[in-house]
Backbone as a ProteinNet text record, in pm:
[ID]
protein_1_A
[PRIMARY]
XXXXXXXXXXXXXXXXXXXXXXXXXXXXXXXXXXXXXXXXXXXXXXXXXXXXXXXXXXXXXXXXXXXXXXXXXXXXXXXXXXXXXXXXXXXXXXXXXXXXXXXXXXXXXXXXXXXXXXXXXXXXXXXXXXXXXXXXXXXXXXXXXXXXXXXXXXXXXXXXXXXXXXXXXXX
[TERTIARY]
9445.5	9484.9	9425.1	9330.6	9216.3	9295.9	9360.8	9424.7	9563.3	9628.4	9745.7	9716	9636.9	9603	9552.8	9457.1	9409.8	9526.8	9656.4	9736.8	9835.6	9857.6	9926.6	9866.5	9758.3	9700	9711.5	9681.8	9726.1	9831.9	9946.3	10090.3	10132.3	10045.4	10107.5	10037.7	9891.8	9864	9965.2	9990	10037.2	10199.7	10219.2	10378.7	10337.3	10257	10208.6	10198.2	10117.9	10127.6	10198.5	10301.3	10397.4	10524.1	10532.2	10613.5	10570.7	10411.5	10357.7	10414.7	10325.8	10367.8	10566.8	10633.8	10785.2	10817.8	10755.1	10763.4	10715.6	10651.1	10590.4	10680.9	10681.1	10744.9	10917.5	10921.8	11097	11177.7	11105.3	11186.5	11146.3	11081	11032.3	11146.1	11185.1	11281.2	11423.4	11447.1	11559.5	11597.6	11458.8	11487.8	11420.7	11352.4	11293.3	11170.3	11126.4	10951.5	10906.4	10801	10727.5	10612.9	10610.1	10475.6	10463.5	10338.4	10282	10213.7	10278.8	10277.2	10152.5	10049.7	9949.2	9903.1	10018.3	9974.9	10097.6	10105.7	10184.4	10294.9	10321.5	10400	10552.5	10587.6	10721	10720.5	10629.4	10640.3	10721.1	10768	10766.3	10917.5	10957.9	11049.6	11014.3	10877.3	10839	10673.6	10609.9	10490.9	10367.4	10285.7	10172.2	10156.3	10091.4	10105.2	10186.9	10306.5	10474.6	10493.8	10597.7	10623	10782.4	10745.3	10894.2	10956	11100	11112.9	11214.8	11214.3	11256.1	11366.4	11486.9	11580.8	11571.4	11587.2	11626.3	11794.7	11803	11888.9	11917.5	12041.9	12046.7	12038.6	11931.7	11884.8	12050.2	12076.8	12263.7	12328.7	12306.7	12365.7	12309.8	12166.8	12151.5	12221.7	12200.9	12240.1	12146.8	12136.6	12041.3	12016.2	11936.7	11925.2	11889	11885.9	11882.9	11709.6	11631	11494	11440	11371.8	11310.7	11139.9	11179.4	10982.5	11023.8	10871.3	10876.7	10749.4	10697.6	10568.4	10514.8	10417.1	10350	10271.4	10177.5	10068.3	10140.4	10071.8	10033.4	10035.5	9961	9940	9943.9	9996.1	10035.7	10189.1	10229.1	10353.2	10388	10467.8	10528.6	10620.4	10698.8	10797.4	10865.6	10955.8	10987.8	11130.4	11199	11369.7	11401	11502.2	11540.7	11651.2	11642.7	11660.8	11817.9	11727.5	11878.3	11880	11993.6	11954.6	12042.7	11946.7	12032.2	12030.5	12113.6	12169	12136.2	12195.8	12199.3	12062.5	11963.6	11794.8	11733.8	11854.3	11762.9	11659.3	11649.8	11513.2	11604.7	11477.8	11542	11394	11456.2	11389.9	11374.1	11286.6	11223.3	11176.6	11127.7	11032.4	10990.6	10888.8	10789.6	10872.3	10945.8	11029.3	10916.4	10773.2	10641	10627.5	10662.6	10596.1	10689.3	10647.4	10701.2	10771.8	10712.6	10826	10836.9	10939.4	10980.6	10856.8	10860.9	10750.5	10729.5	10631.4	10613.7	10710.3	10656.9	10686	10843	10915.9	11078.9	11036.2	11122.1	11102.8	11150.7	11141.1	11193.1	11290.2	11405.6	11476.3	11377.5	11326.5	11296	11156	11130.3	10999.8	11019.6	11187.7	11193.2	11228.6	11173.9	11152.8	11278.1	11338.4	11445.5	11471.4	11600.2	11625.7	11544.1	11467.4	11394.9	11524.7	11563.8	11643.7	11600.3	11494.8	11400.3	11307.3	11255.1	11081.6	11069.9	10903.4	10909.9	10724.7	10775.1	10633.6	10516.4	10434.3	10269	10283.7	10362.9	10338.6	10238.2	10224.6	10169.1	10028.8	9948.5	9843	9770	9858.8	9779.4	9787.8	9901.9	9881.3	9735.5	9711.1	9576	9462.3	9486.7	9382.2	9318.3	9426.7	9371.9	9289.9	9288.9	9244.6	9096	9053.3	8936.4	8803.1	8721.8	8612.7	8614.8	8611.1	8664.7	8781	8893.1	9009.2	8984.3	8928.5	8907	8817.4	8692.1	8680.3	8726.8	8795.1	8897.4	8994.9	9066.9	9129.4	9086.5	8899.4	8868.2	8827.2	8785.5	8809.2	8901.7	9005.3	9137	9169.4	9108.8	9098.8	9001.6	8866.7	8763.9	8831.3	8874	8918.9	9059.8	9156.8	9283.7	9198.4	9095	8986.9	8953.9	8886.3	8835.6	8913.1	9031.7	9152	9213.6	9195.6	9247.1	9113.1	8987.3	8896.3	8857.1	8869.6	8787.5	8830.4	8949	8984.6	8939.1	8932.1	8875.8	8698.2	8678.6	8491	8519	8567.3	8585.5	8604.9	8694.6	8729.9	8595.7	8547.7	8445.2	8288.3	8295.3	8200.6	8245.9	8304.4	8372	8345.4	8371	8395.4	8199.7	8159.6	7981.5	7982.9	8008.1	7951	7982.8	8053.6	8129.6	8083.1	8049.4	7961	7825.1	7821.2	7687.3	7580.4	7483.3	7362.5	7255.9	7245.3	7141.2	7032.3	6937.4	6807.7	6683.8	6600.4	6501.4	6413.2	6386.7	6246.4	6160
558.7	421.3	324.4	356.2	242.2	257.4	394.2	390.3	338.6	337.3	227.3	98.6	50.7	-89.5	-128.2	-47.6	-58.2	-69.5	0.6	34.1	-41.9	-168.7	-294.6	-355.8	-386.8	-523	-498.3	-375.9	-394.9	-392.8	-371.8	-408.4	-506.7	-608	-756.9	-859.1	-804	-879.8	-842.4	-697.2	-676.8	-742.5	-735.1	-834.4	-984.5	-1033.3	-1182.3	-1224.9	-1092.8	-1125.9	-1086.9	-981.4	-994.6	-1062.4	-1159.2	-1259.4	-1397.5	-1405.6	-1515	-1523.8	-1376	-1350.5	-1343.9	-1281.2	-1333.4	-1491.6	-1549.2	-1716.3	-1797.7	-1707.1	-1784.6	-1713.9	-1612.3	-1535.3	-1594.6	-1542.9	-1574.1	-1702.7	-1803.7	-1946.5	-1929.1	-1877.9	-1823.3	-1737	-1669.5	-1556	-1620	-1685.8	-1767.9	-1875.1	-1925.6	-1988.8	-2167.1	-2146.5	-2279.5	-2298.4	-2402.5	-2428.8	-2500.9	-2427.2	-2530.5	-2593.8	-2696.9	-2781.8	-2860.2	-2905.3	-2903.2	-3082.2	-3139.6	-3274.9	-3318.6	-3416.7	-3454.7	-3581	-3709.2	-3803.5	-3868.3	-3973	-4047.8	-4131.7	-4109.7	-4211.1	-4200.8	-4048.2	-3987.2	-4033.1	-4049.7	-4049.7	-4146	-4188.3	-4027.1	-3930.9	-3942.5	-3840.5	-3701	-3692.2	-3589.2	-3622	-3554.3	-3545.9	-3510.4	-3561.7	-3471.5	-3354.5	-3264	-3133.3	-3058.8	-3109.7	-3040.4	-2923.8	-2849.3	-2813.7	-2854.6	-2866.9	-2921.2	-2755.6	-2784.8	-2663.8	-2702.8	-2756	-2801.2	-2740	-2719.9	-2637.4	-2725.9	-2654.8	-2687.1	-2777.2	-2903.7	-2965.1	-3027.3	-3057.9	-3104.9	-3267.1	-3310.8	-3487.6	-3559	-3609.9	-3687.9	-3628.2	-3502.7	-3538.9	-3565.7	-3616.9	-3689.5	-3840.3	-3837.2	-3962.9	-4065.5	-4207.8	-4269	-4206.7	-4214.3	-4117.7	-4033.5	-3945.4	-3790.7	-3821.6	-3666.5	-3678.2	-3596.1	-3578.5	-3506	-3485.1	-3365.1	-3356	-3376.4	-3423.2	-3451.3	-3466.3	-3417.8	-3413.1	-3588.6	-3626.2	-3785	-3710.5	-3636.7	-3569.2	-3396.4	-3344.1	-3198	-3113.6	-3166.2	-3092.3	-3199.7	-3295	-3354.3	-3361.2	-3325.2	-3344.8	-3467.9	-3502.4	-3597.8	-3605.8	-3572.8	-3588.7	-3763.8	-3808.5	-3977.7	-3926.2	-4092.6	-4067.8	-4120.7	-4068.5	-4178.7	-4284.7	-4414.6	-4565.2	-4557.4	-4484.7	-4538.5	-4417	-4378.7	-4342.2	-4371	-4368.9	-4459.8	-4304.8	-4262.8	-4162.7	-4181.7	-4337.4	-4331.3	-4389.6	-4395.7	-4374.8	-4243.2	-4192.4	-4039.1	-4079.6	-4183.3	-4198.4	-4208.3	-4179.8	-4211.7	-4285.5	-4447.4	-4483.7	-4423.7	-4440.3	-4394.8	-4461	-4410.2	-4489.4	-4409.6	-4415.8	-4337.9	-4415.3	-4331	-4427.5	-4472.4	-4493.9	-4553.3	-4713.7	-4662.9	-4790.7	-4878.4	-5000.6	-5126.3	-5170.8	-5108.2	-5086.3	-4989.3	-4973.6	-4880.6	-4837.8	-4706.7	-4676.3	-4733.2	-4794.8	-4844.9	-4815	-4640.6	-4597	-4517.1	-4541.3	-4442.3	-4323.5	-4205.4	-4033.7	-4026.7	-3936.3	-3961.5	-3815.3	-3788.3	-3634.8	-3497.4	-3506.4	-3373.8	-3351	-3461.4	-3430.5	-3401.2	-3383.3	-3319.9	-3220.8	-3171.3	-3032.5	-2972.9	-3055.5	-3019.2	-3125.9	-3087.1	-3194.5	-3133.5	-3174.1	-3090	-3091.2	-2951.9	-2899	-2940.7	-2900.9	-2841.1	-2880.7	-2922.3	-2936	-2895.1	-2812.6	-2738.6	-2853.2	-2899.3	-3015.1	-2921.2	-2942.7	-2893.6	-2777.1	-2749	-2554.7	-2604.6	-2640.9	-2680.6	-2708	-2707.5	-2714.7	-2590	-2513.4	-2339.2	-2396.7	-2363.6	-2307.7	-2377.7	-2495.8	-2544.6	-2516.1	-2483	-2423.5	-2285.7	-2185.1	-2039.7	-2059.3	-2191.8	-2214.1	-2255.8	-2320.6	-2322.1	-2211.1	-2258.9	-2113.4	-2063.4	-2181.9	-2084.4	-2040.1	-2075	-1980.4	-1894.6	-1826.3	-1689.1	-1617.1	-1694.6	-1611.7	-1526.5	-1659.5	-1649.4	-1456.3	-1510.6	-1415.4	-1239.5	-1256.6	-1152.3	-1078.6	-1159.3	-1132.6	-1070.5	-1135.7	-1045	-910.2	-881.1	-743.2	-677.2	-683.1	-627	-559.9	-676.8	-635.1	-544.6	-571.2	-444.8	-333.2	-330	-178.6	-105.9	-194.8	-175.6	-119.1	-185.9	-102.5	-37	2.3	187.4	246	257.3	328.6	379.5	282	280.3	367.6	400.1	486.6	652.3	649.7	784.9	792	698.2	682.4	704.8	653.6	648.9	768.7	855	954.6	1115.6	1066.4	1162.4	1131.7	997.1	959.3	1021.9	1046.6	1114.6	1258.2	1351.1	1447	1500.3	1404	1446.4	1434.5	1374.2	1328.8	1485.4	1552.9	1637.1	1776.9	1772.9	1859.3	1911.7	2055.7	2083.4	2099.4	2019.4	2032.2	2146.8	2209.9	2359.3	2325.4	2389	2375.2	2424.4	2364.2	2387.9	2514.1	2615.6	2717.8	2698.7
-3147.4	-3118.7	-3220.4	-3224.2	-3345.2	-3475.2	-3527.2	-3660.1	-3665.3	-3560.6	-3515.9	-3566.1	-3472.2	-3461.7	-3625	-3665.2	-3815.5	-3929.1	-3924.3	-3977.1	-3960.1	-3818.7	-3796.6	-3883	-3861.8	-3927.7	-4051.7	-4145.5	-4282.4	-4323.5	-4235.8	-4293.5	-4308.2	-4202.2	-4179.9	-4272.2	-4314.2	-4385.5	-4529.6	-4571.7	-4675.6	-4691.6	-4548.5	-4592.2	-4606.1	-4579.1	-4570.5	-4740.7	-4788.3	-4951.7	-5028.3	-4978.9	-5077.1	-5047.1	-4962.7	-4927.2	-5000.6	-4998.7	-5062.7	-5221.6	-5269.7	-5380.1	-5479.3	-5357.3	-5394.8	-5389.3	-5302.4	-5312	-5455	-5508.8	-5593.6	-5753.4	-5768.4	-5860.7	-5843	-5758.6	-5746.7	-5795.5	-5778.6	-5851.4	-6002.9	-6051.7	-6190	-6264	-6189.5	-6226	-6219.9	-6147.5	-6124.5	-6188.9	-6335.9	-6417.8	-6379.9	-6200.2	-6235.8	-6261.6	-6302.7	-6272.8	-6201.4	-6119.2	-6021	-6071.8	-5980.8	-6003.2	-5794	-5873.3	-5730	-5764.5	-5648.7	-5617.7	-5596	-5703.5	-5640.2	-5654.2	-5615	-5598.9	-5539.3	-5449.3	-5359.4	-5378.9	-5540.7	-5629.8	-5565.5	-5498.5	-5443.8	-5305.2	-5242.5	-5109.4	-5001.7	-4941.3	-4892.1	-4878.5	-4996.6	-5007.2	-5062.9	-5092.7	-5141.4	-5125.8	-5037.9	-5029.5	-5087.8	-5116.4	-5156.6	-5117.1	-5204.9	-5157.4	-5179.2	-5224.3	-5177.7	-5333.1	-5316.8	-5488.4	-5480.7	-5602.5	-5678.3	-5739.6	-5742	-5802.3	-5898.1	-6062.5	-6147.5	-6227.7	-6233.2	-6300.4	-6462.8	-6611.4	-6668.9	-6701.4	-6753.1	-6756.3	-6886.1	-6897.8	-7030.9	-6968.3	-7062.9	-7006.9	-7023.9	-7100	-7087.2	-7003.9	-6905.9	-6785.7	-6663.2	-6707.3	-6575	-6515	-6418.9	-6331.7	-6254.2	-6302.2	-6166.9	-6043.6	-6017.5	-5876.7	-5836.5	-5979.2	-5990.5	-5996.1	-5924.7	-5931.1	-6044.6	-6176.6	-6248.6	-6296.8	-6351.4	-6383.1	-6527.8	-6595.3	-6735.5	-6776.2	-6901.3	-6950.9	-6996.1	-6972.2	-7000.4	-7103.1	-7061.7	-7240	-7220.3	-7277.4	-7376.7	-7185.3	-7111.9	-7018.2	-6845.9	-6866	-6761	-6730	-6601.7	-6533.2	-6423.8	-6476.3	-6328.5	-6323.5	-6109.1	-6116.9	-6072.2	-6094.8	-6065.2	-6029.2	-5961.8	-5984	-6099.4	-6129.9	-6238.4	-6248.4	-6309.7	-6291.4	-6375.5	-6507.8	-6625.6	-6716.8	-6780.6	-6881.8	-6971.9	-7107.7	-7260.3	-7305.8	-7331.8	-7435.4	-7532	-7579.3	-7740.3	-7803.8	-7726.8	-7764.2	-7734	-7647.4	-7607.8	-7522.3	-7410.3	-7350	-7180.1	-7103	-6979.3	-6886.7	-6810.2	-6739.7	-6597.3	-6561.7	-6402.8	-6355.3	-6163.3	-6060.9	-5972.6	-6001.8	-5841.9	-5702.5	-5623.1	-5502.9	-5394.7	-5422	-5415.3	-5423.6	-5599.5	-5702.2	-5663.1	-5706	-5703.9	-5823.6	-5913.9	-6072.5	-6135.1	-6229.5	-6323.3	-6385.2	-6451.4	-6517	-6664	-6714.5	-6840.4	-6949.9	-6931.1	-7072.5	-7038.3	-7122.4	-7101	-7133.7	-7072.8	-7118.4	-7220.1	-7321.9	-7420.3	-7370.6	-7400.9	-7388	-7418.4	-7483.6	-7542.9	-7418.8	-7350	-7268.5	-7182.7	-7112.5	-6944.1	-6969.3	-6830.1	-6774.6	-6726.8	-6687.6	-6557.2	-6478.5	-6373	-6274.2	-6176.1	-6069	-5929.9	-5793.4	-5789.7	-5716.8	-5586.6	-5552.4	-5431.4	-5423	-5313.6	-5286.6	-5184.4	-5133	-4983	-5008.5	-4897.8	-4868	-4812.8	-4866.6	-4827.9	-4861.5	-4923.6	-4965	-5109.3	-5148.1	-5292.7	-5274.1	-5109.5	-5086	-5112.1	-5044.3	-5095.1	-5219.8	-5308.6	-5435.1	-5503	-5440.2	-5507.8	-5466.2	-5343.8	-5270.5	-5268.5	-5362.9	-5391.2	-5511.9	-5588.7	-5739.5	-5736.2	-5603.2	-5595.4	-5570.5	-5580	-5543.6	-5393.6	-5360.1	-5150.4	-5163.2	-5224.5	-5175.4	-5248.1	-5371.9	-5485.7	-5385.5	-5299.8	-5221.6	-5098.8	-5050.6	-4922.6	-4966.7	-5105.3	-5158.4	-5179.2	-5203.2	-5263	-5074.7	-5009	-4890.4	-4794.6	-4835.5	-4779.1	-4877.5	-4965.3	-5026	-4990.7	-4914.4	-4885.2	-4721.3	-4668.4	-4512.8	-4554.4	-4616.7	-4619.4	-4683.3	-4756.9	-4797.7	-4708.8	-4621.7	-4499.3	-4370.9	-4386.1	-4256.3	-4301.6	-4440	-4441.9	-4487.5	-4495.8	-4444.9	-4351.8	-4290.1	-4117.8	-4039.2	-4042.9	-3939.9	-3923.5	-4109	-4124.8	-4098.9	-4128.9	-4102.8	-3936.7	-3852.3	-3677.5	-3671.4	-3691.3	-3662.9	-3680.6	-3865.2	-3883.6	-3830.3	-3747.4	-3682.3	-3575.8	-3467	-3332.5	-3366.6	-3472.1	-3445.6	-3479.6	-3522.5	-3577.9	-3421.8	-3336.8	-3205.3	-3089	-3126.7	-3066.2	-3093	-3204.4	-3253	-3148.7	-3115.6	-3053.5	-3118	-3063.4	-3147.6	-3133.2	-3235.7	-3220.3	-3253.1	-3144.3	-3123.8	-3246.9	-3276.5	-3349.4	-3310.4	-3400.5	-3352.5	-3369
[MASK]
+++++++++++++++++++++++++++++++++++++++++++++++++++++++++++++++++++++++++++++++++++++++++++++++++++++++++++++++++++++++++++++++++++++++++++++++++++++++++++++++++++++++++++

C-alpha cells in the first residue's frame, strides 16, 4: 500500500512539471515570446504578474488598438497599446491603458517584438518566482522528495523483511 501511495504522489507531482514545463516551452515552439508583466502601466487589462505571449508581426500592419511588446534598451521590454502608427517614419506611438499620456518616445519598427496575442494573468508570478533563491530552493526540493518516493518504498520494504527475519542466538 505505502508503494501505491508513494508511486501516486510521484506521478502527480511529475505531471504537475511536465505540464508546467509544456506551458512554458510550447508558446516558444509555436513561434511566440513571452514576457512577464511587471509594472501597472496595462492595468487593468493586463495585470501585473500576467505573461504576454507576443507573436512576431510585421509593424505597418499594425492598427491603433492593437497591444504590442517592444524593446526601450538592449535588455528592457514593454508591452503598451498602440495610439498611431506613421509608416512613413517607421515609428509607432503608444500608451500604457494606465498612463494618462502617450509614451514620450515613438517605437521605432525595427524595435518590436510582436503583436501580444495572449496574456494568462498571474501566471508570470511563478515564472519570477522560480528565479529567486526560495523558489531554486523550493525547486531543488521537489527533486529531493520525487528521489525520495521512489526510494522509499524499497528502504520500507527491506526494513520489513530485516524485521521478519529470526534472530539466532549468541554462544
Amino acid at each position: 500500500m505505502f508503494e501505491k501511495i508513494c508511486n501516486f504522489i510521484s506521478t502527480v507531482i511529475i505531471a504537475i512539471l511536465f505540464l508546467a514545463a509544456a506551458a512554458l516551452l510550447l508558446p516558444k515552439l509555436l513561434g511566440y515570446e513571452s514576457m512577464v508583466v511587471i509594472s501597472g502601466s496595462m492595468e487593468p487589462n493586463i495585470p501585473v504578474g500576467s505573461i504576454v505571449l507576443a507573436k512576431e508581426t510585421e509593424p505597418s500592419t499594425l492598427e491603433a488598438g492593437d497591444v504590442i511588446s517592444y524593446y526601450i534598451s538592449k535588455d528592457t521590454v514593454v508591452t503598451h497599446r498602440v495610439v498611431k502608427v506613421d509608416a512613413e517614419k517607421q515609428e509607432i506611438v503608444t500608451k500604457g491603458d494606465n498612463n494618462n499620456a502617450e509614451d514620450a518616445n515613438p517605437v521605432m519598427f525595427e524595435n518590436v517584438i510582436g503583436k501580444v496575442r495572449l496574456h494568462l494573468p498571474y501566471v508570470g508570478q511563478l515564472s519570477l518566482y522560480i528565479r529567486t533563491p526560495l523558489g531554486i530552493g523550493v525547486g531543488c526540493s521537489v527533486v529531493v522528495v520525487l528521489l525520495l518516493l521512489n526510494f522509499l518504498p524499497s528502504i520500507w520494504k527491506a526494513g520489513e523483511k530485516e524485521e521478519k527475519k529470526p534472530k539466532k542466538e549468541a554462544k
